[in-house]
N, C-alpha and C positions, 0 to 999 in steps of 0.2 A: 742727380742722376747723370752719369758720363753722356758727352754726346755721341750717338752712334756711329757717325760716320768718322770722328776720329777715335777707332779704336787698335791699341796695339797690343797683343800679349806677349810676353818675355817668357821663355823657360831655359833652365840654366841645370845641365850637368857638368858636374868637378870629377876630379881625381888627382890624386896626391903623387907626384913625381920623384918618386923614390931613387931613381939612378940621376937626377939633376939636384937632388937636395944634400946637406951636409951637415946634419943635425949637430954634427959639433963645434961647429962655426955658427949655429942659429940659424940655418938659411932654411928655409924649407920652399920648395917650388910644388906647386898647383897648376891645373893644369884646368883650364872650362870652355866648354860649347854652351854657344847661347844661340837660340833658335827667337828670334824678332816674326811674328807672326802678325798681319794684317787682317784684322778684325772688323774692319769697318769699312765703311763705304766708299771712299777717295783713297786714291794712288796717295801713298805719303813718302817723303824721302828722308833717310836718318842725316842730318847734317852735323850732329858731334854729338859727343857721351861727356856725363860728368858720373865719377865715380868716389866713393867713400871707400877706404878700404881699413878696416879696423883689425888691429892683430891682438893676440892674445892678452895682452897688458893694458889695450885701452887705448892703444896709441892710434890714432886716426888717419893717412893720409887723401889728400882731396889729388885727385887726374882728372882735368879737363883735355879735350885738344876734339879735331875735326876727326870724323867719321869713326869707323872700327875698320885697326890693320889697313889703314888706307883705302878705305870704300867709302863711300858716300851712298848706300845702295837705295833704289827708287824701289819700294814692293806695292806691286798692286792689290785690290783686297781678294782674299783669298790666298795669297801665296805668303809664303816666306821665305826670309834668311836668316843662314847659320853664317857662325864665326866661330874659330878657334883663337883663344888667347892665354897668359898667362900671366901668374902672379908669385912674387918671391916674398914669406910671411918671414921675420926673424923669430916669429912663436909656429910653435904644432897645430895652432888654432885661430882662426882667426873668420872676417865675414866682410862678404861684401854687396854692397846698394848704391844705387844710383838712377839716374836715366837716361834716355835718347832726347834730344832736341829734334823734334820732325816740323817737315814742312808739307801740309797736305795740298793737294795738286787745286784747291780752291785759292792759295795762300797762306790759310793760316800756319801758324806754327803753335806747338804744343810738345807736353812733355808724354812720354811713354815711360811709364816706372819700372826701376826694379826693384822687385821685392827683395831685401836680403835673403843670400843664401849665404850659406857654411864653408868653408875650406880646413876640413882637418885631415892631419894625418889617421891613416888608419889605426885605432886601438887609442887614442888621445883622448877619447870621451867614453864615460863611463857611464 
């Protein structure tokens, strides 16, 4: 059973960038909001994301680095943060999972997961 006071939930809306994308080059741009929601009981701070990003073919890329879009943001429980960020797939379809490295205002650090989500262009899935 999680423990309660480190809890973090992830929600993630896409959209497909259709005037940034160049389907005949293979680029396709994506576009997501991710809403980091403190769920537990201790101030936690995001101090870097590891990301998986899988495109159409299977192909995998790994991103690490510090915080999201240059924040390191400290949320207390009850509140959240959004981000806006983006992703370039060379497939119509592709997904992505990862997590937040936090550090809760006791010390500990832990991970906060993402559950994969989807990036397709619209009408690419059947």
């Amino acid at each position: 059973m999680p423990d309660p006071r480190y809890q973090i939930d992830v929600s993630v809306v896409t959209r497909y960038l259709s005037e940034q994308s160049e389907p005949e080059q293979n680029r396709f741009a994506f576009a997501y909001t991710i809403t980091i929601q403190n769920n537990g009981q201790l101030p936690a701070q995001l101090l870097s994301r590891h990301w998986l990003i899988t495109d159409g073919d299977g192909h995998t890329q790994e991103v690490r680095g510090p915080g999201v879009i240059g924040q390191q943001p400290l949320i207390t429980p009850g509140q959240s943060h959004s981000y806006s960020s983006g992703s370039l797939l060379p497939t119509r379809v592709g997904t992505m999972q990862g997590s937040y490295q936090m550090l809760a205002d006791d010390g500990k650090r832990f991970d906060a997961l993402i559950a994969p989500f989807r990036l397709a262009v619209p009408g690419a899935l059947h």
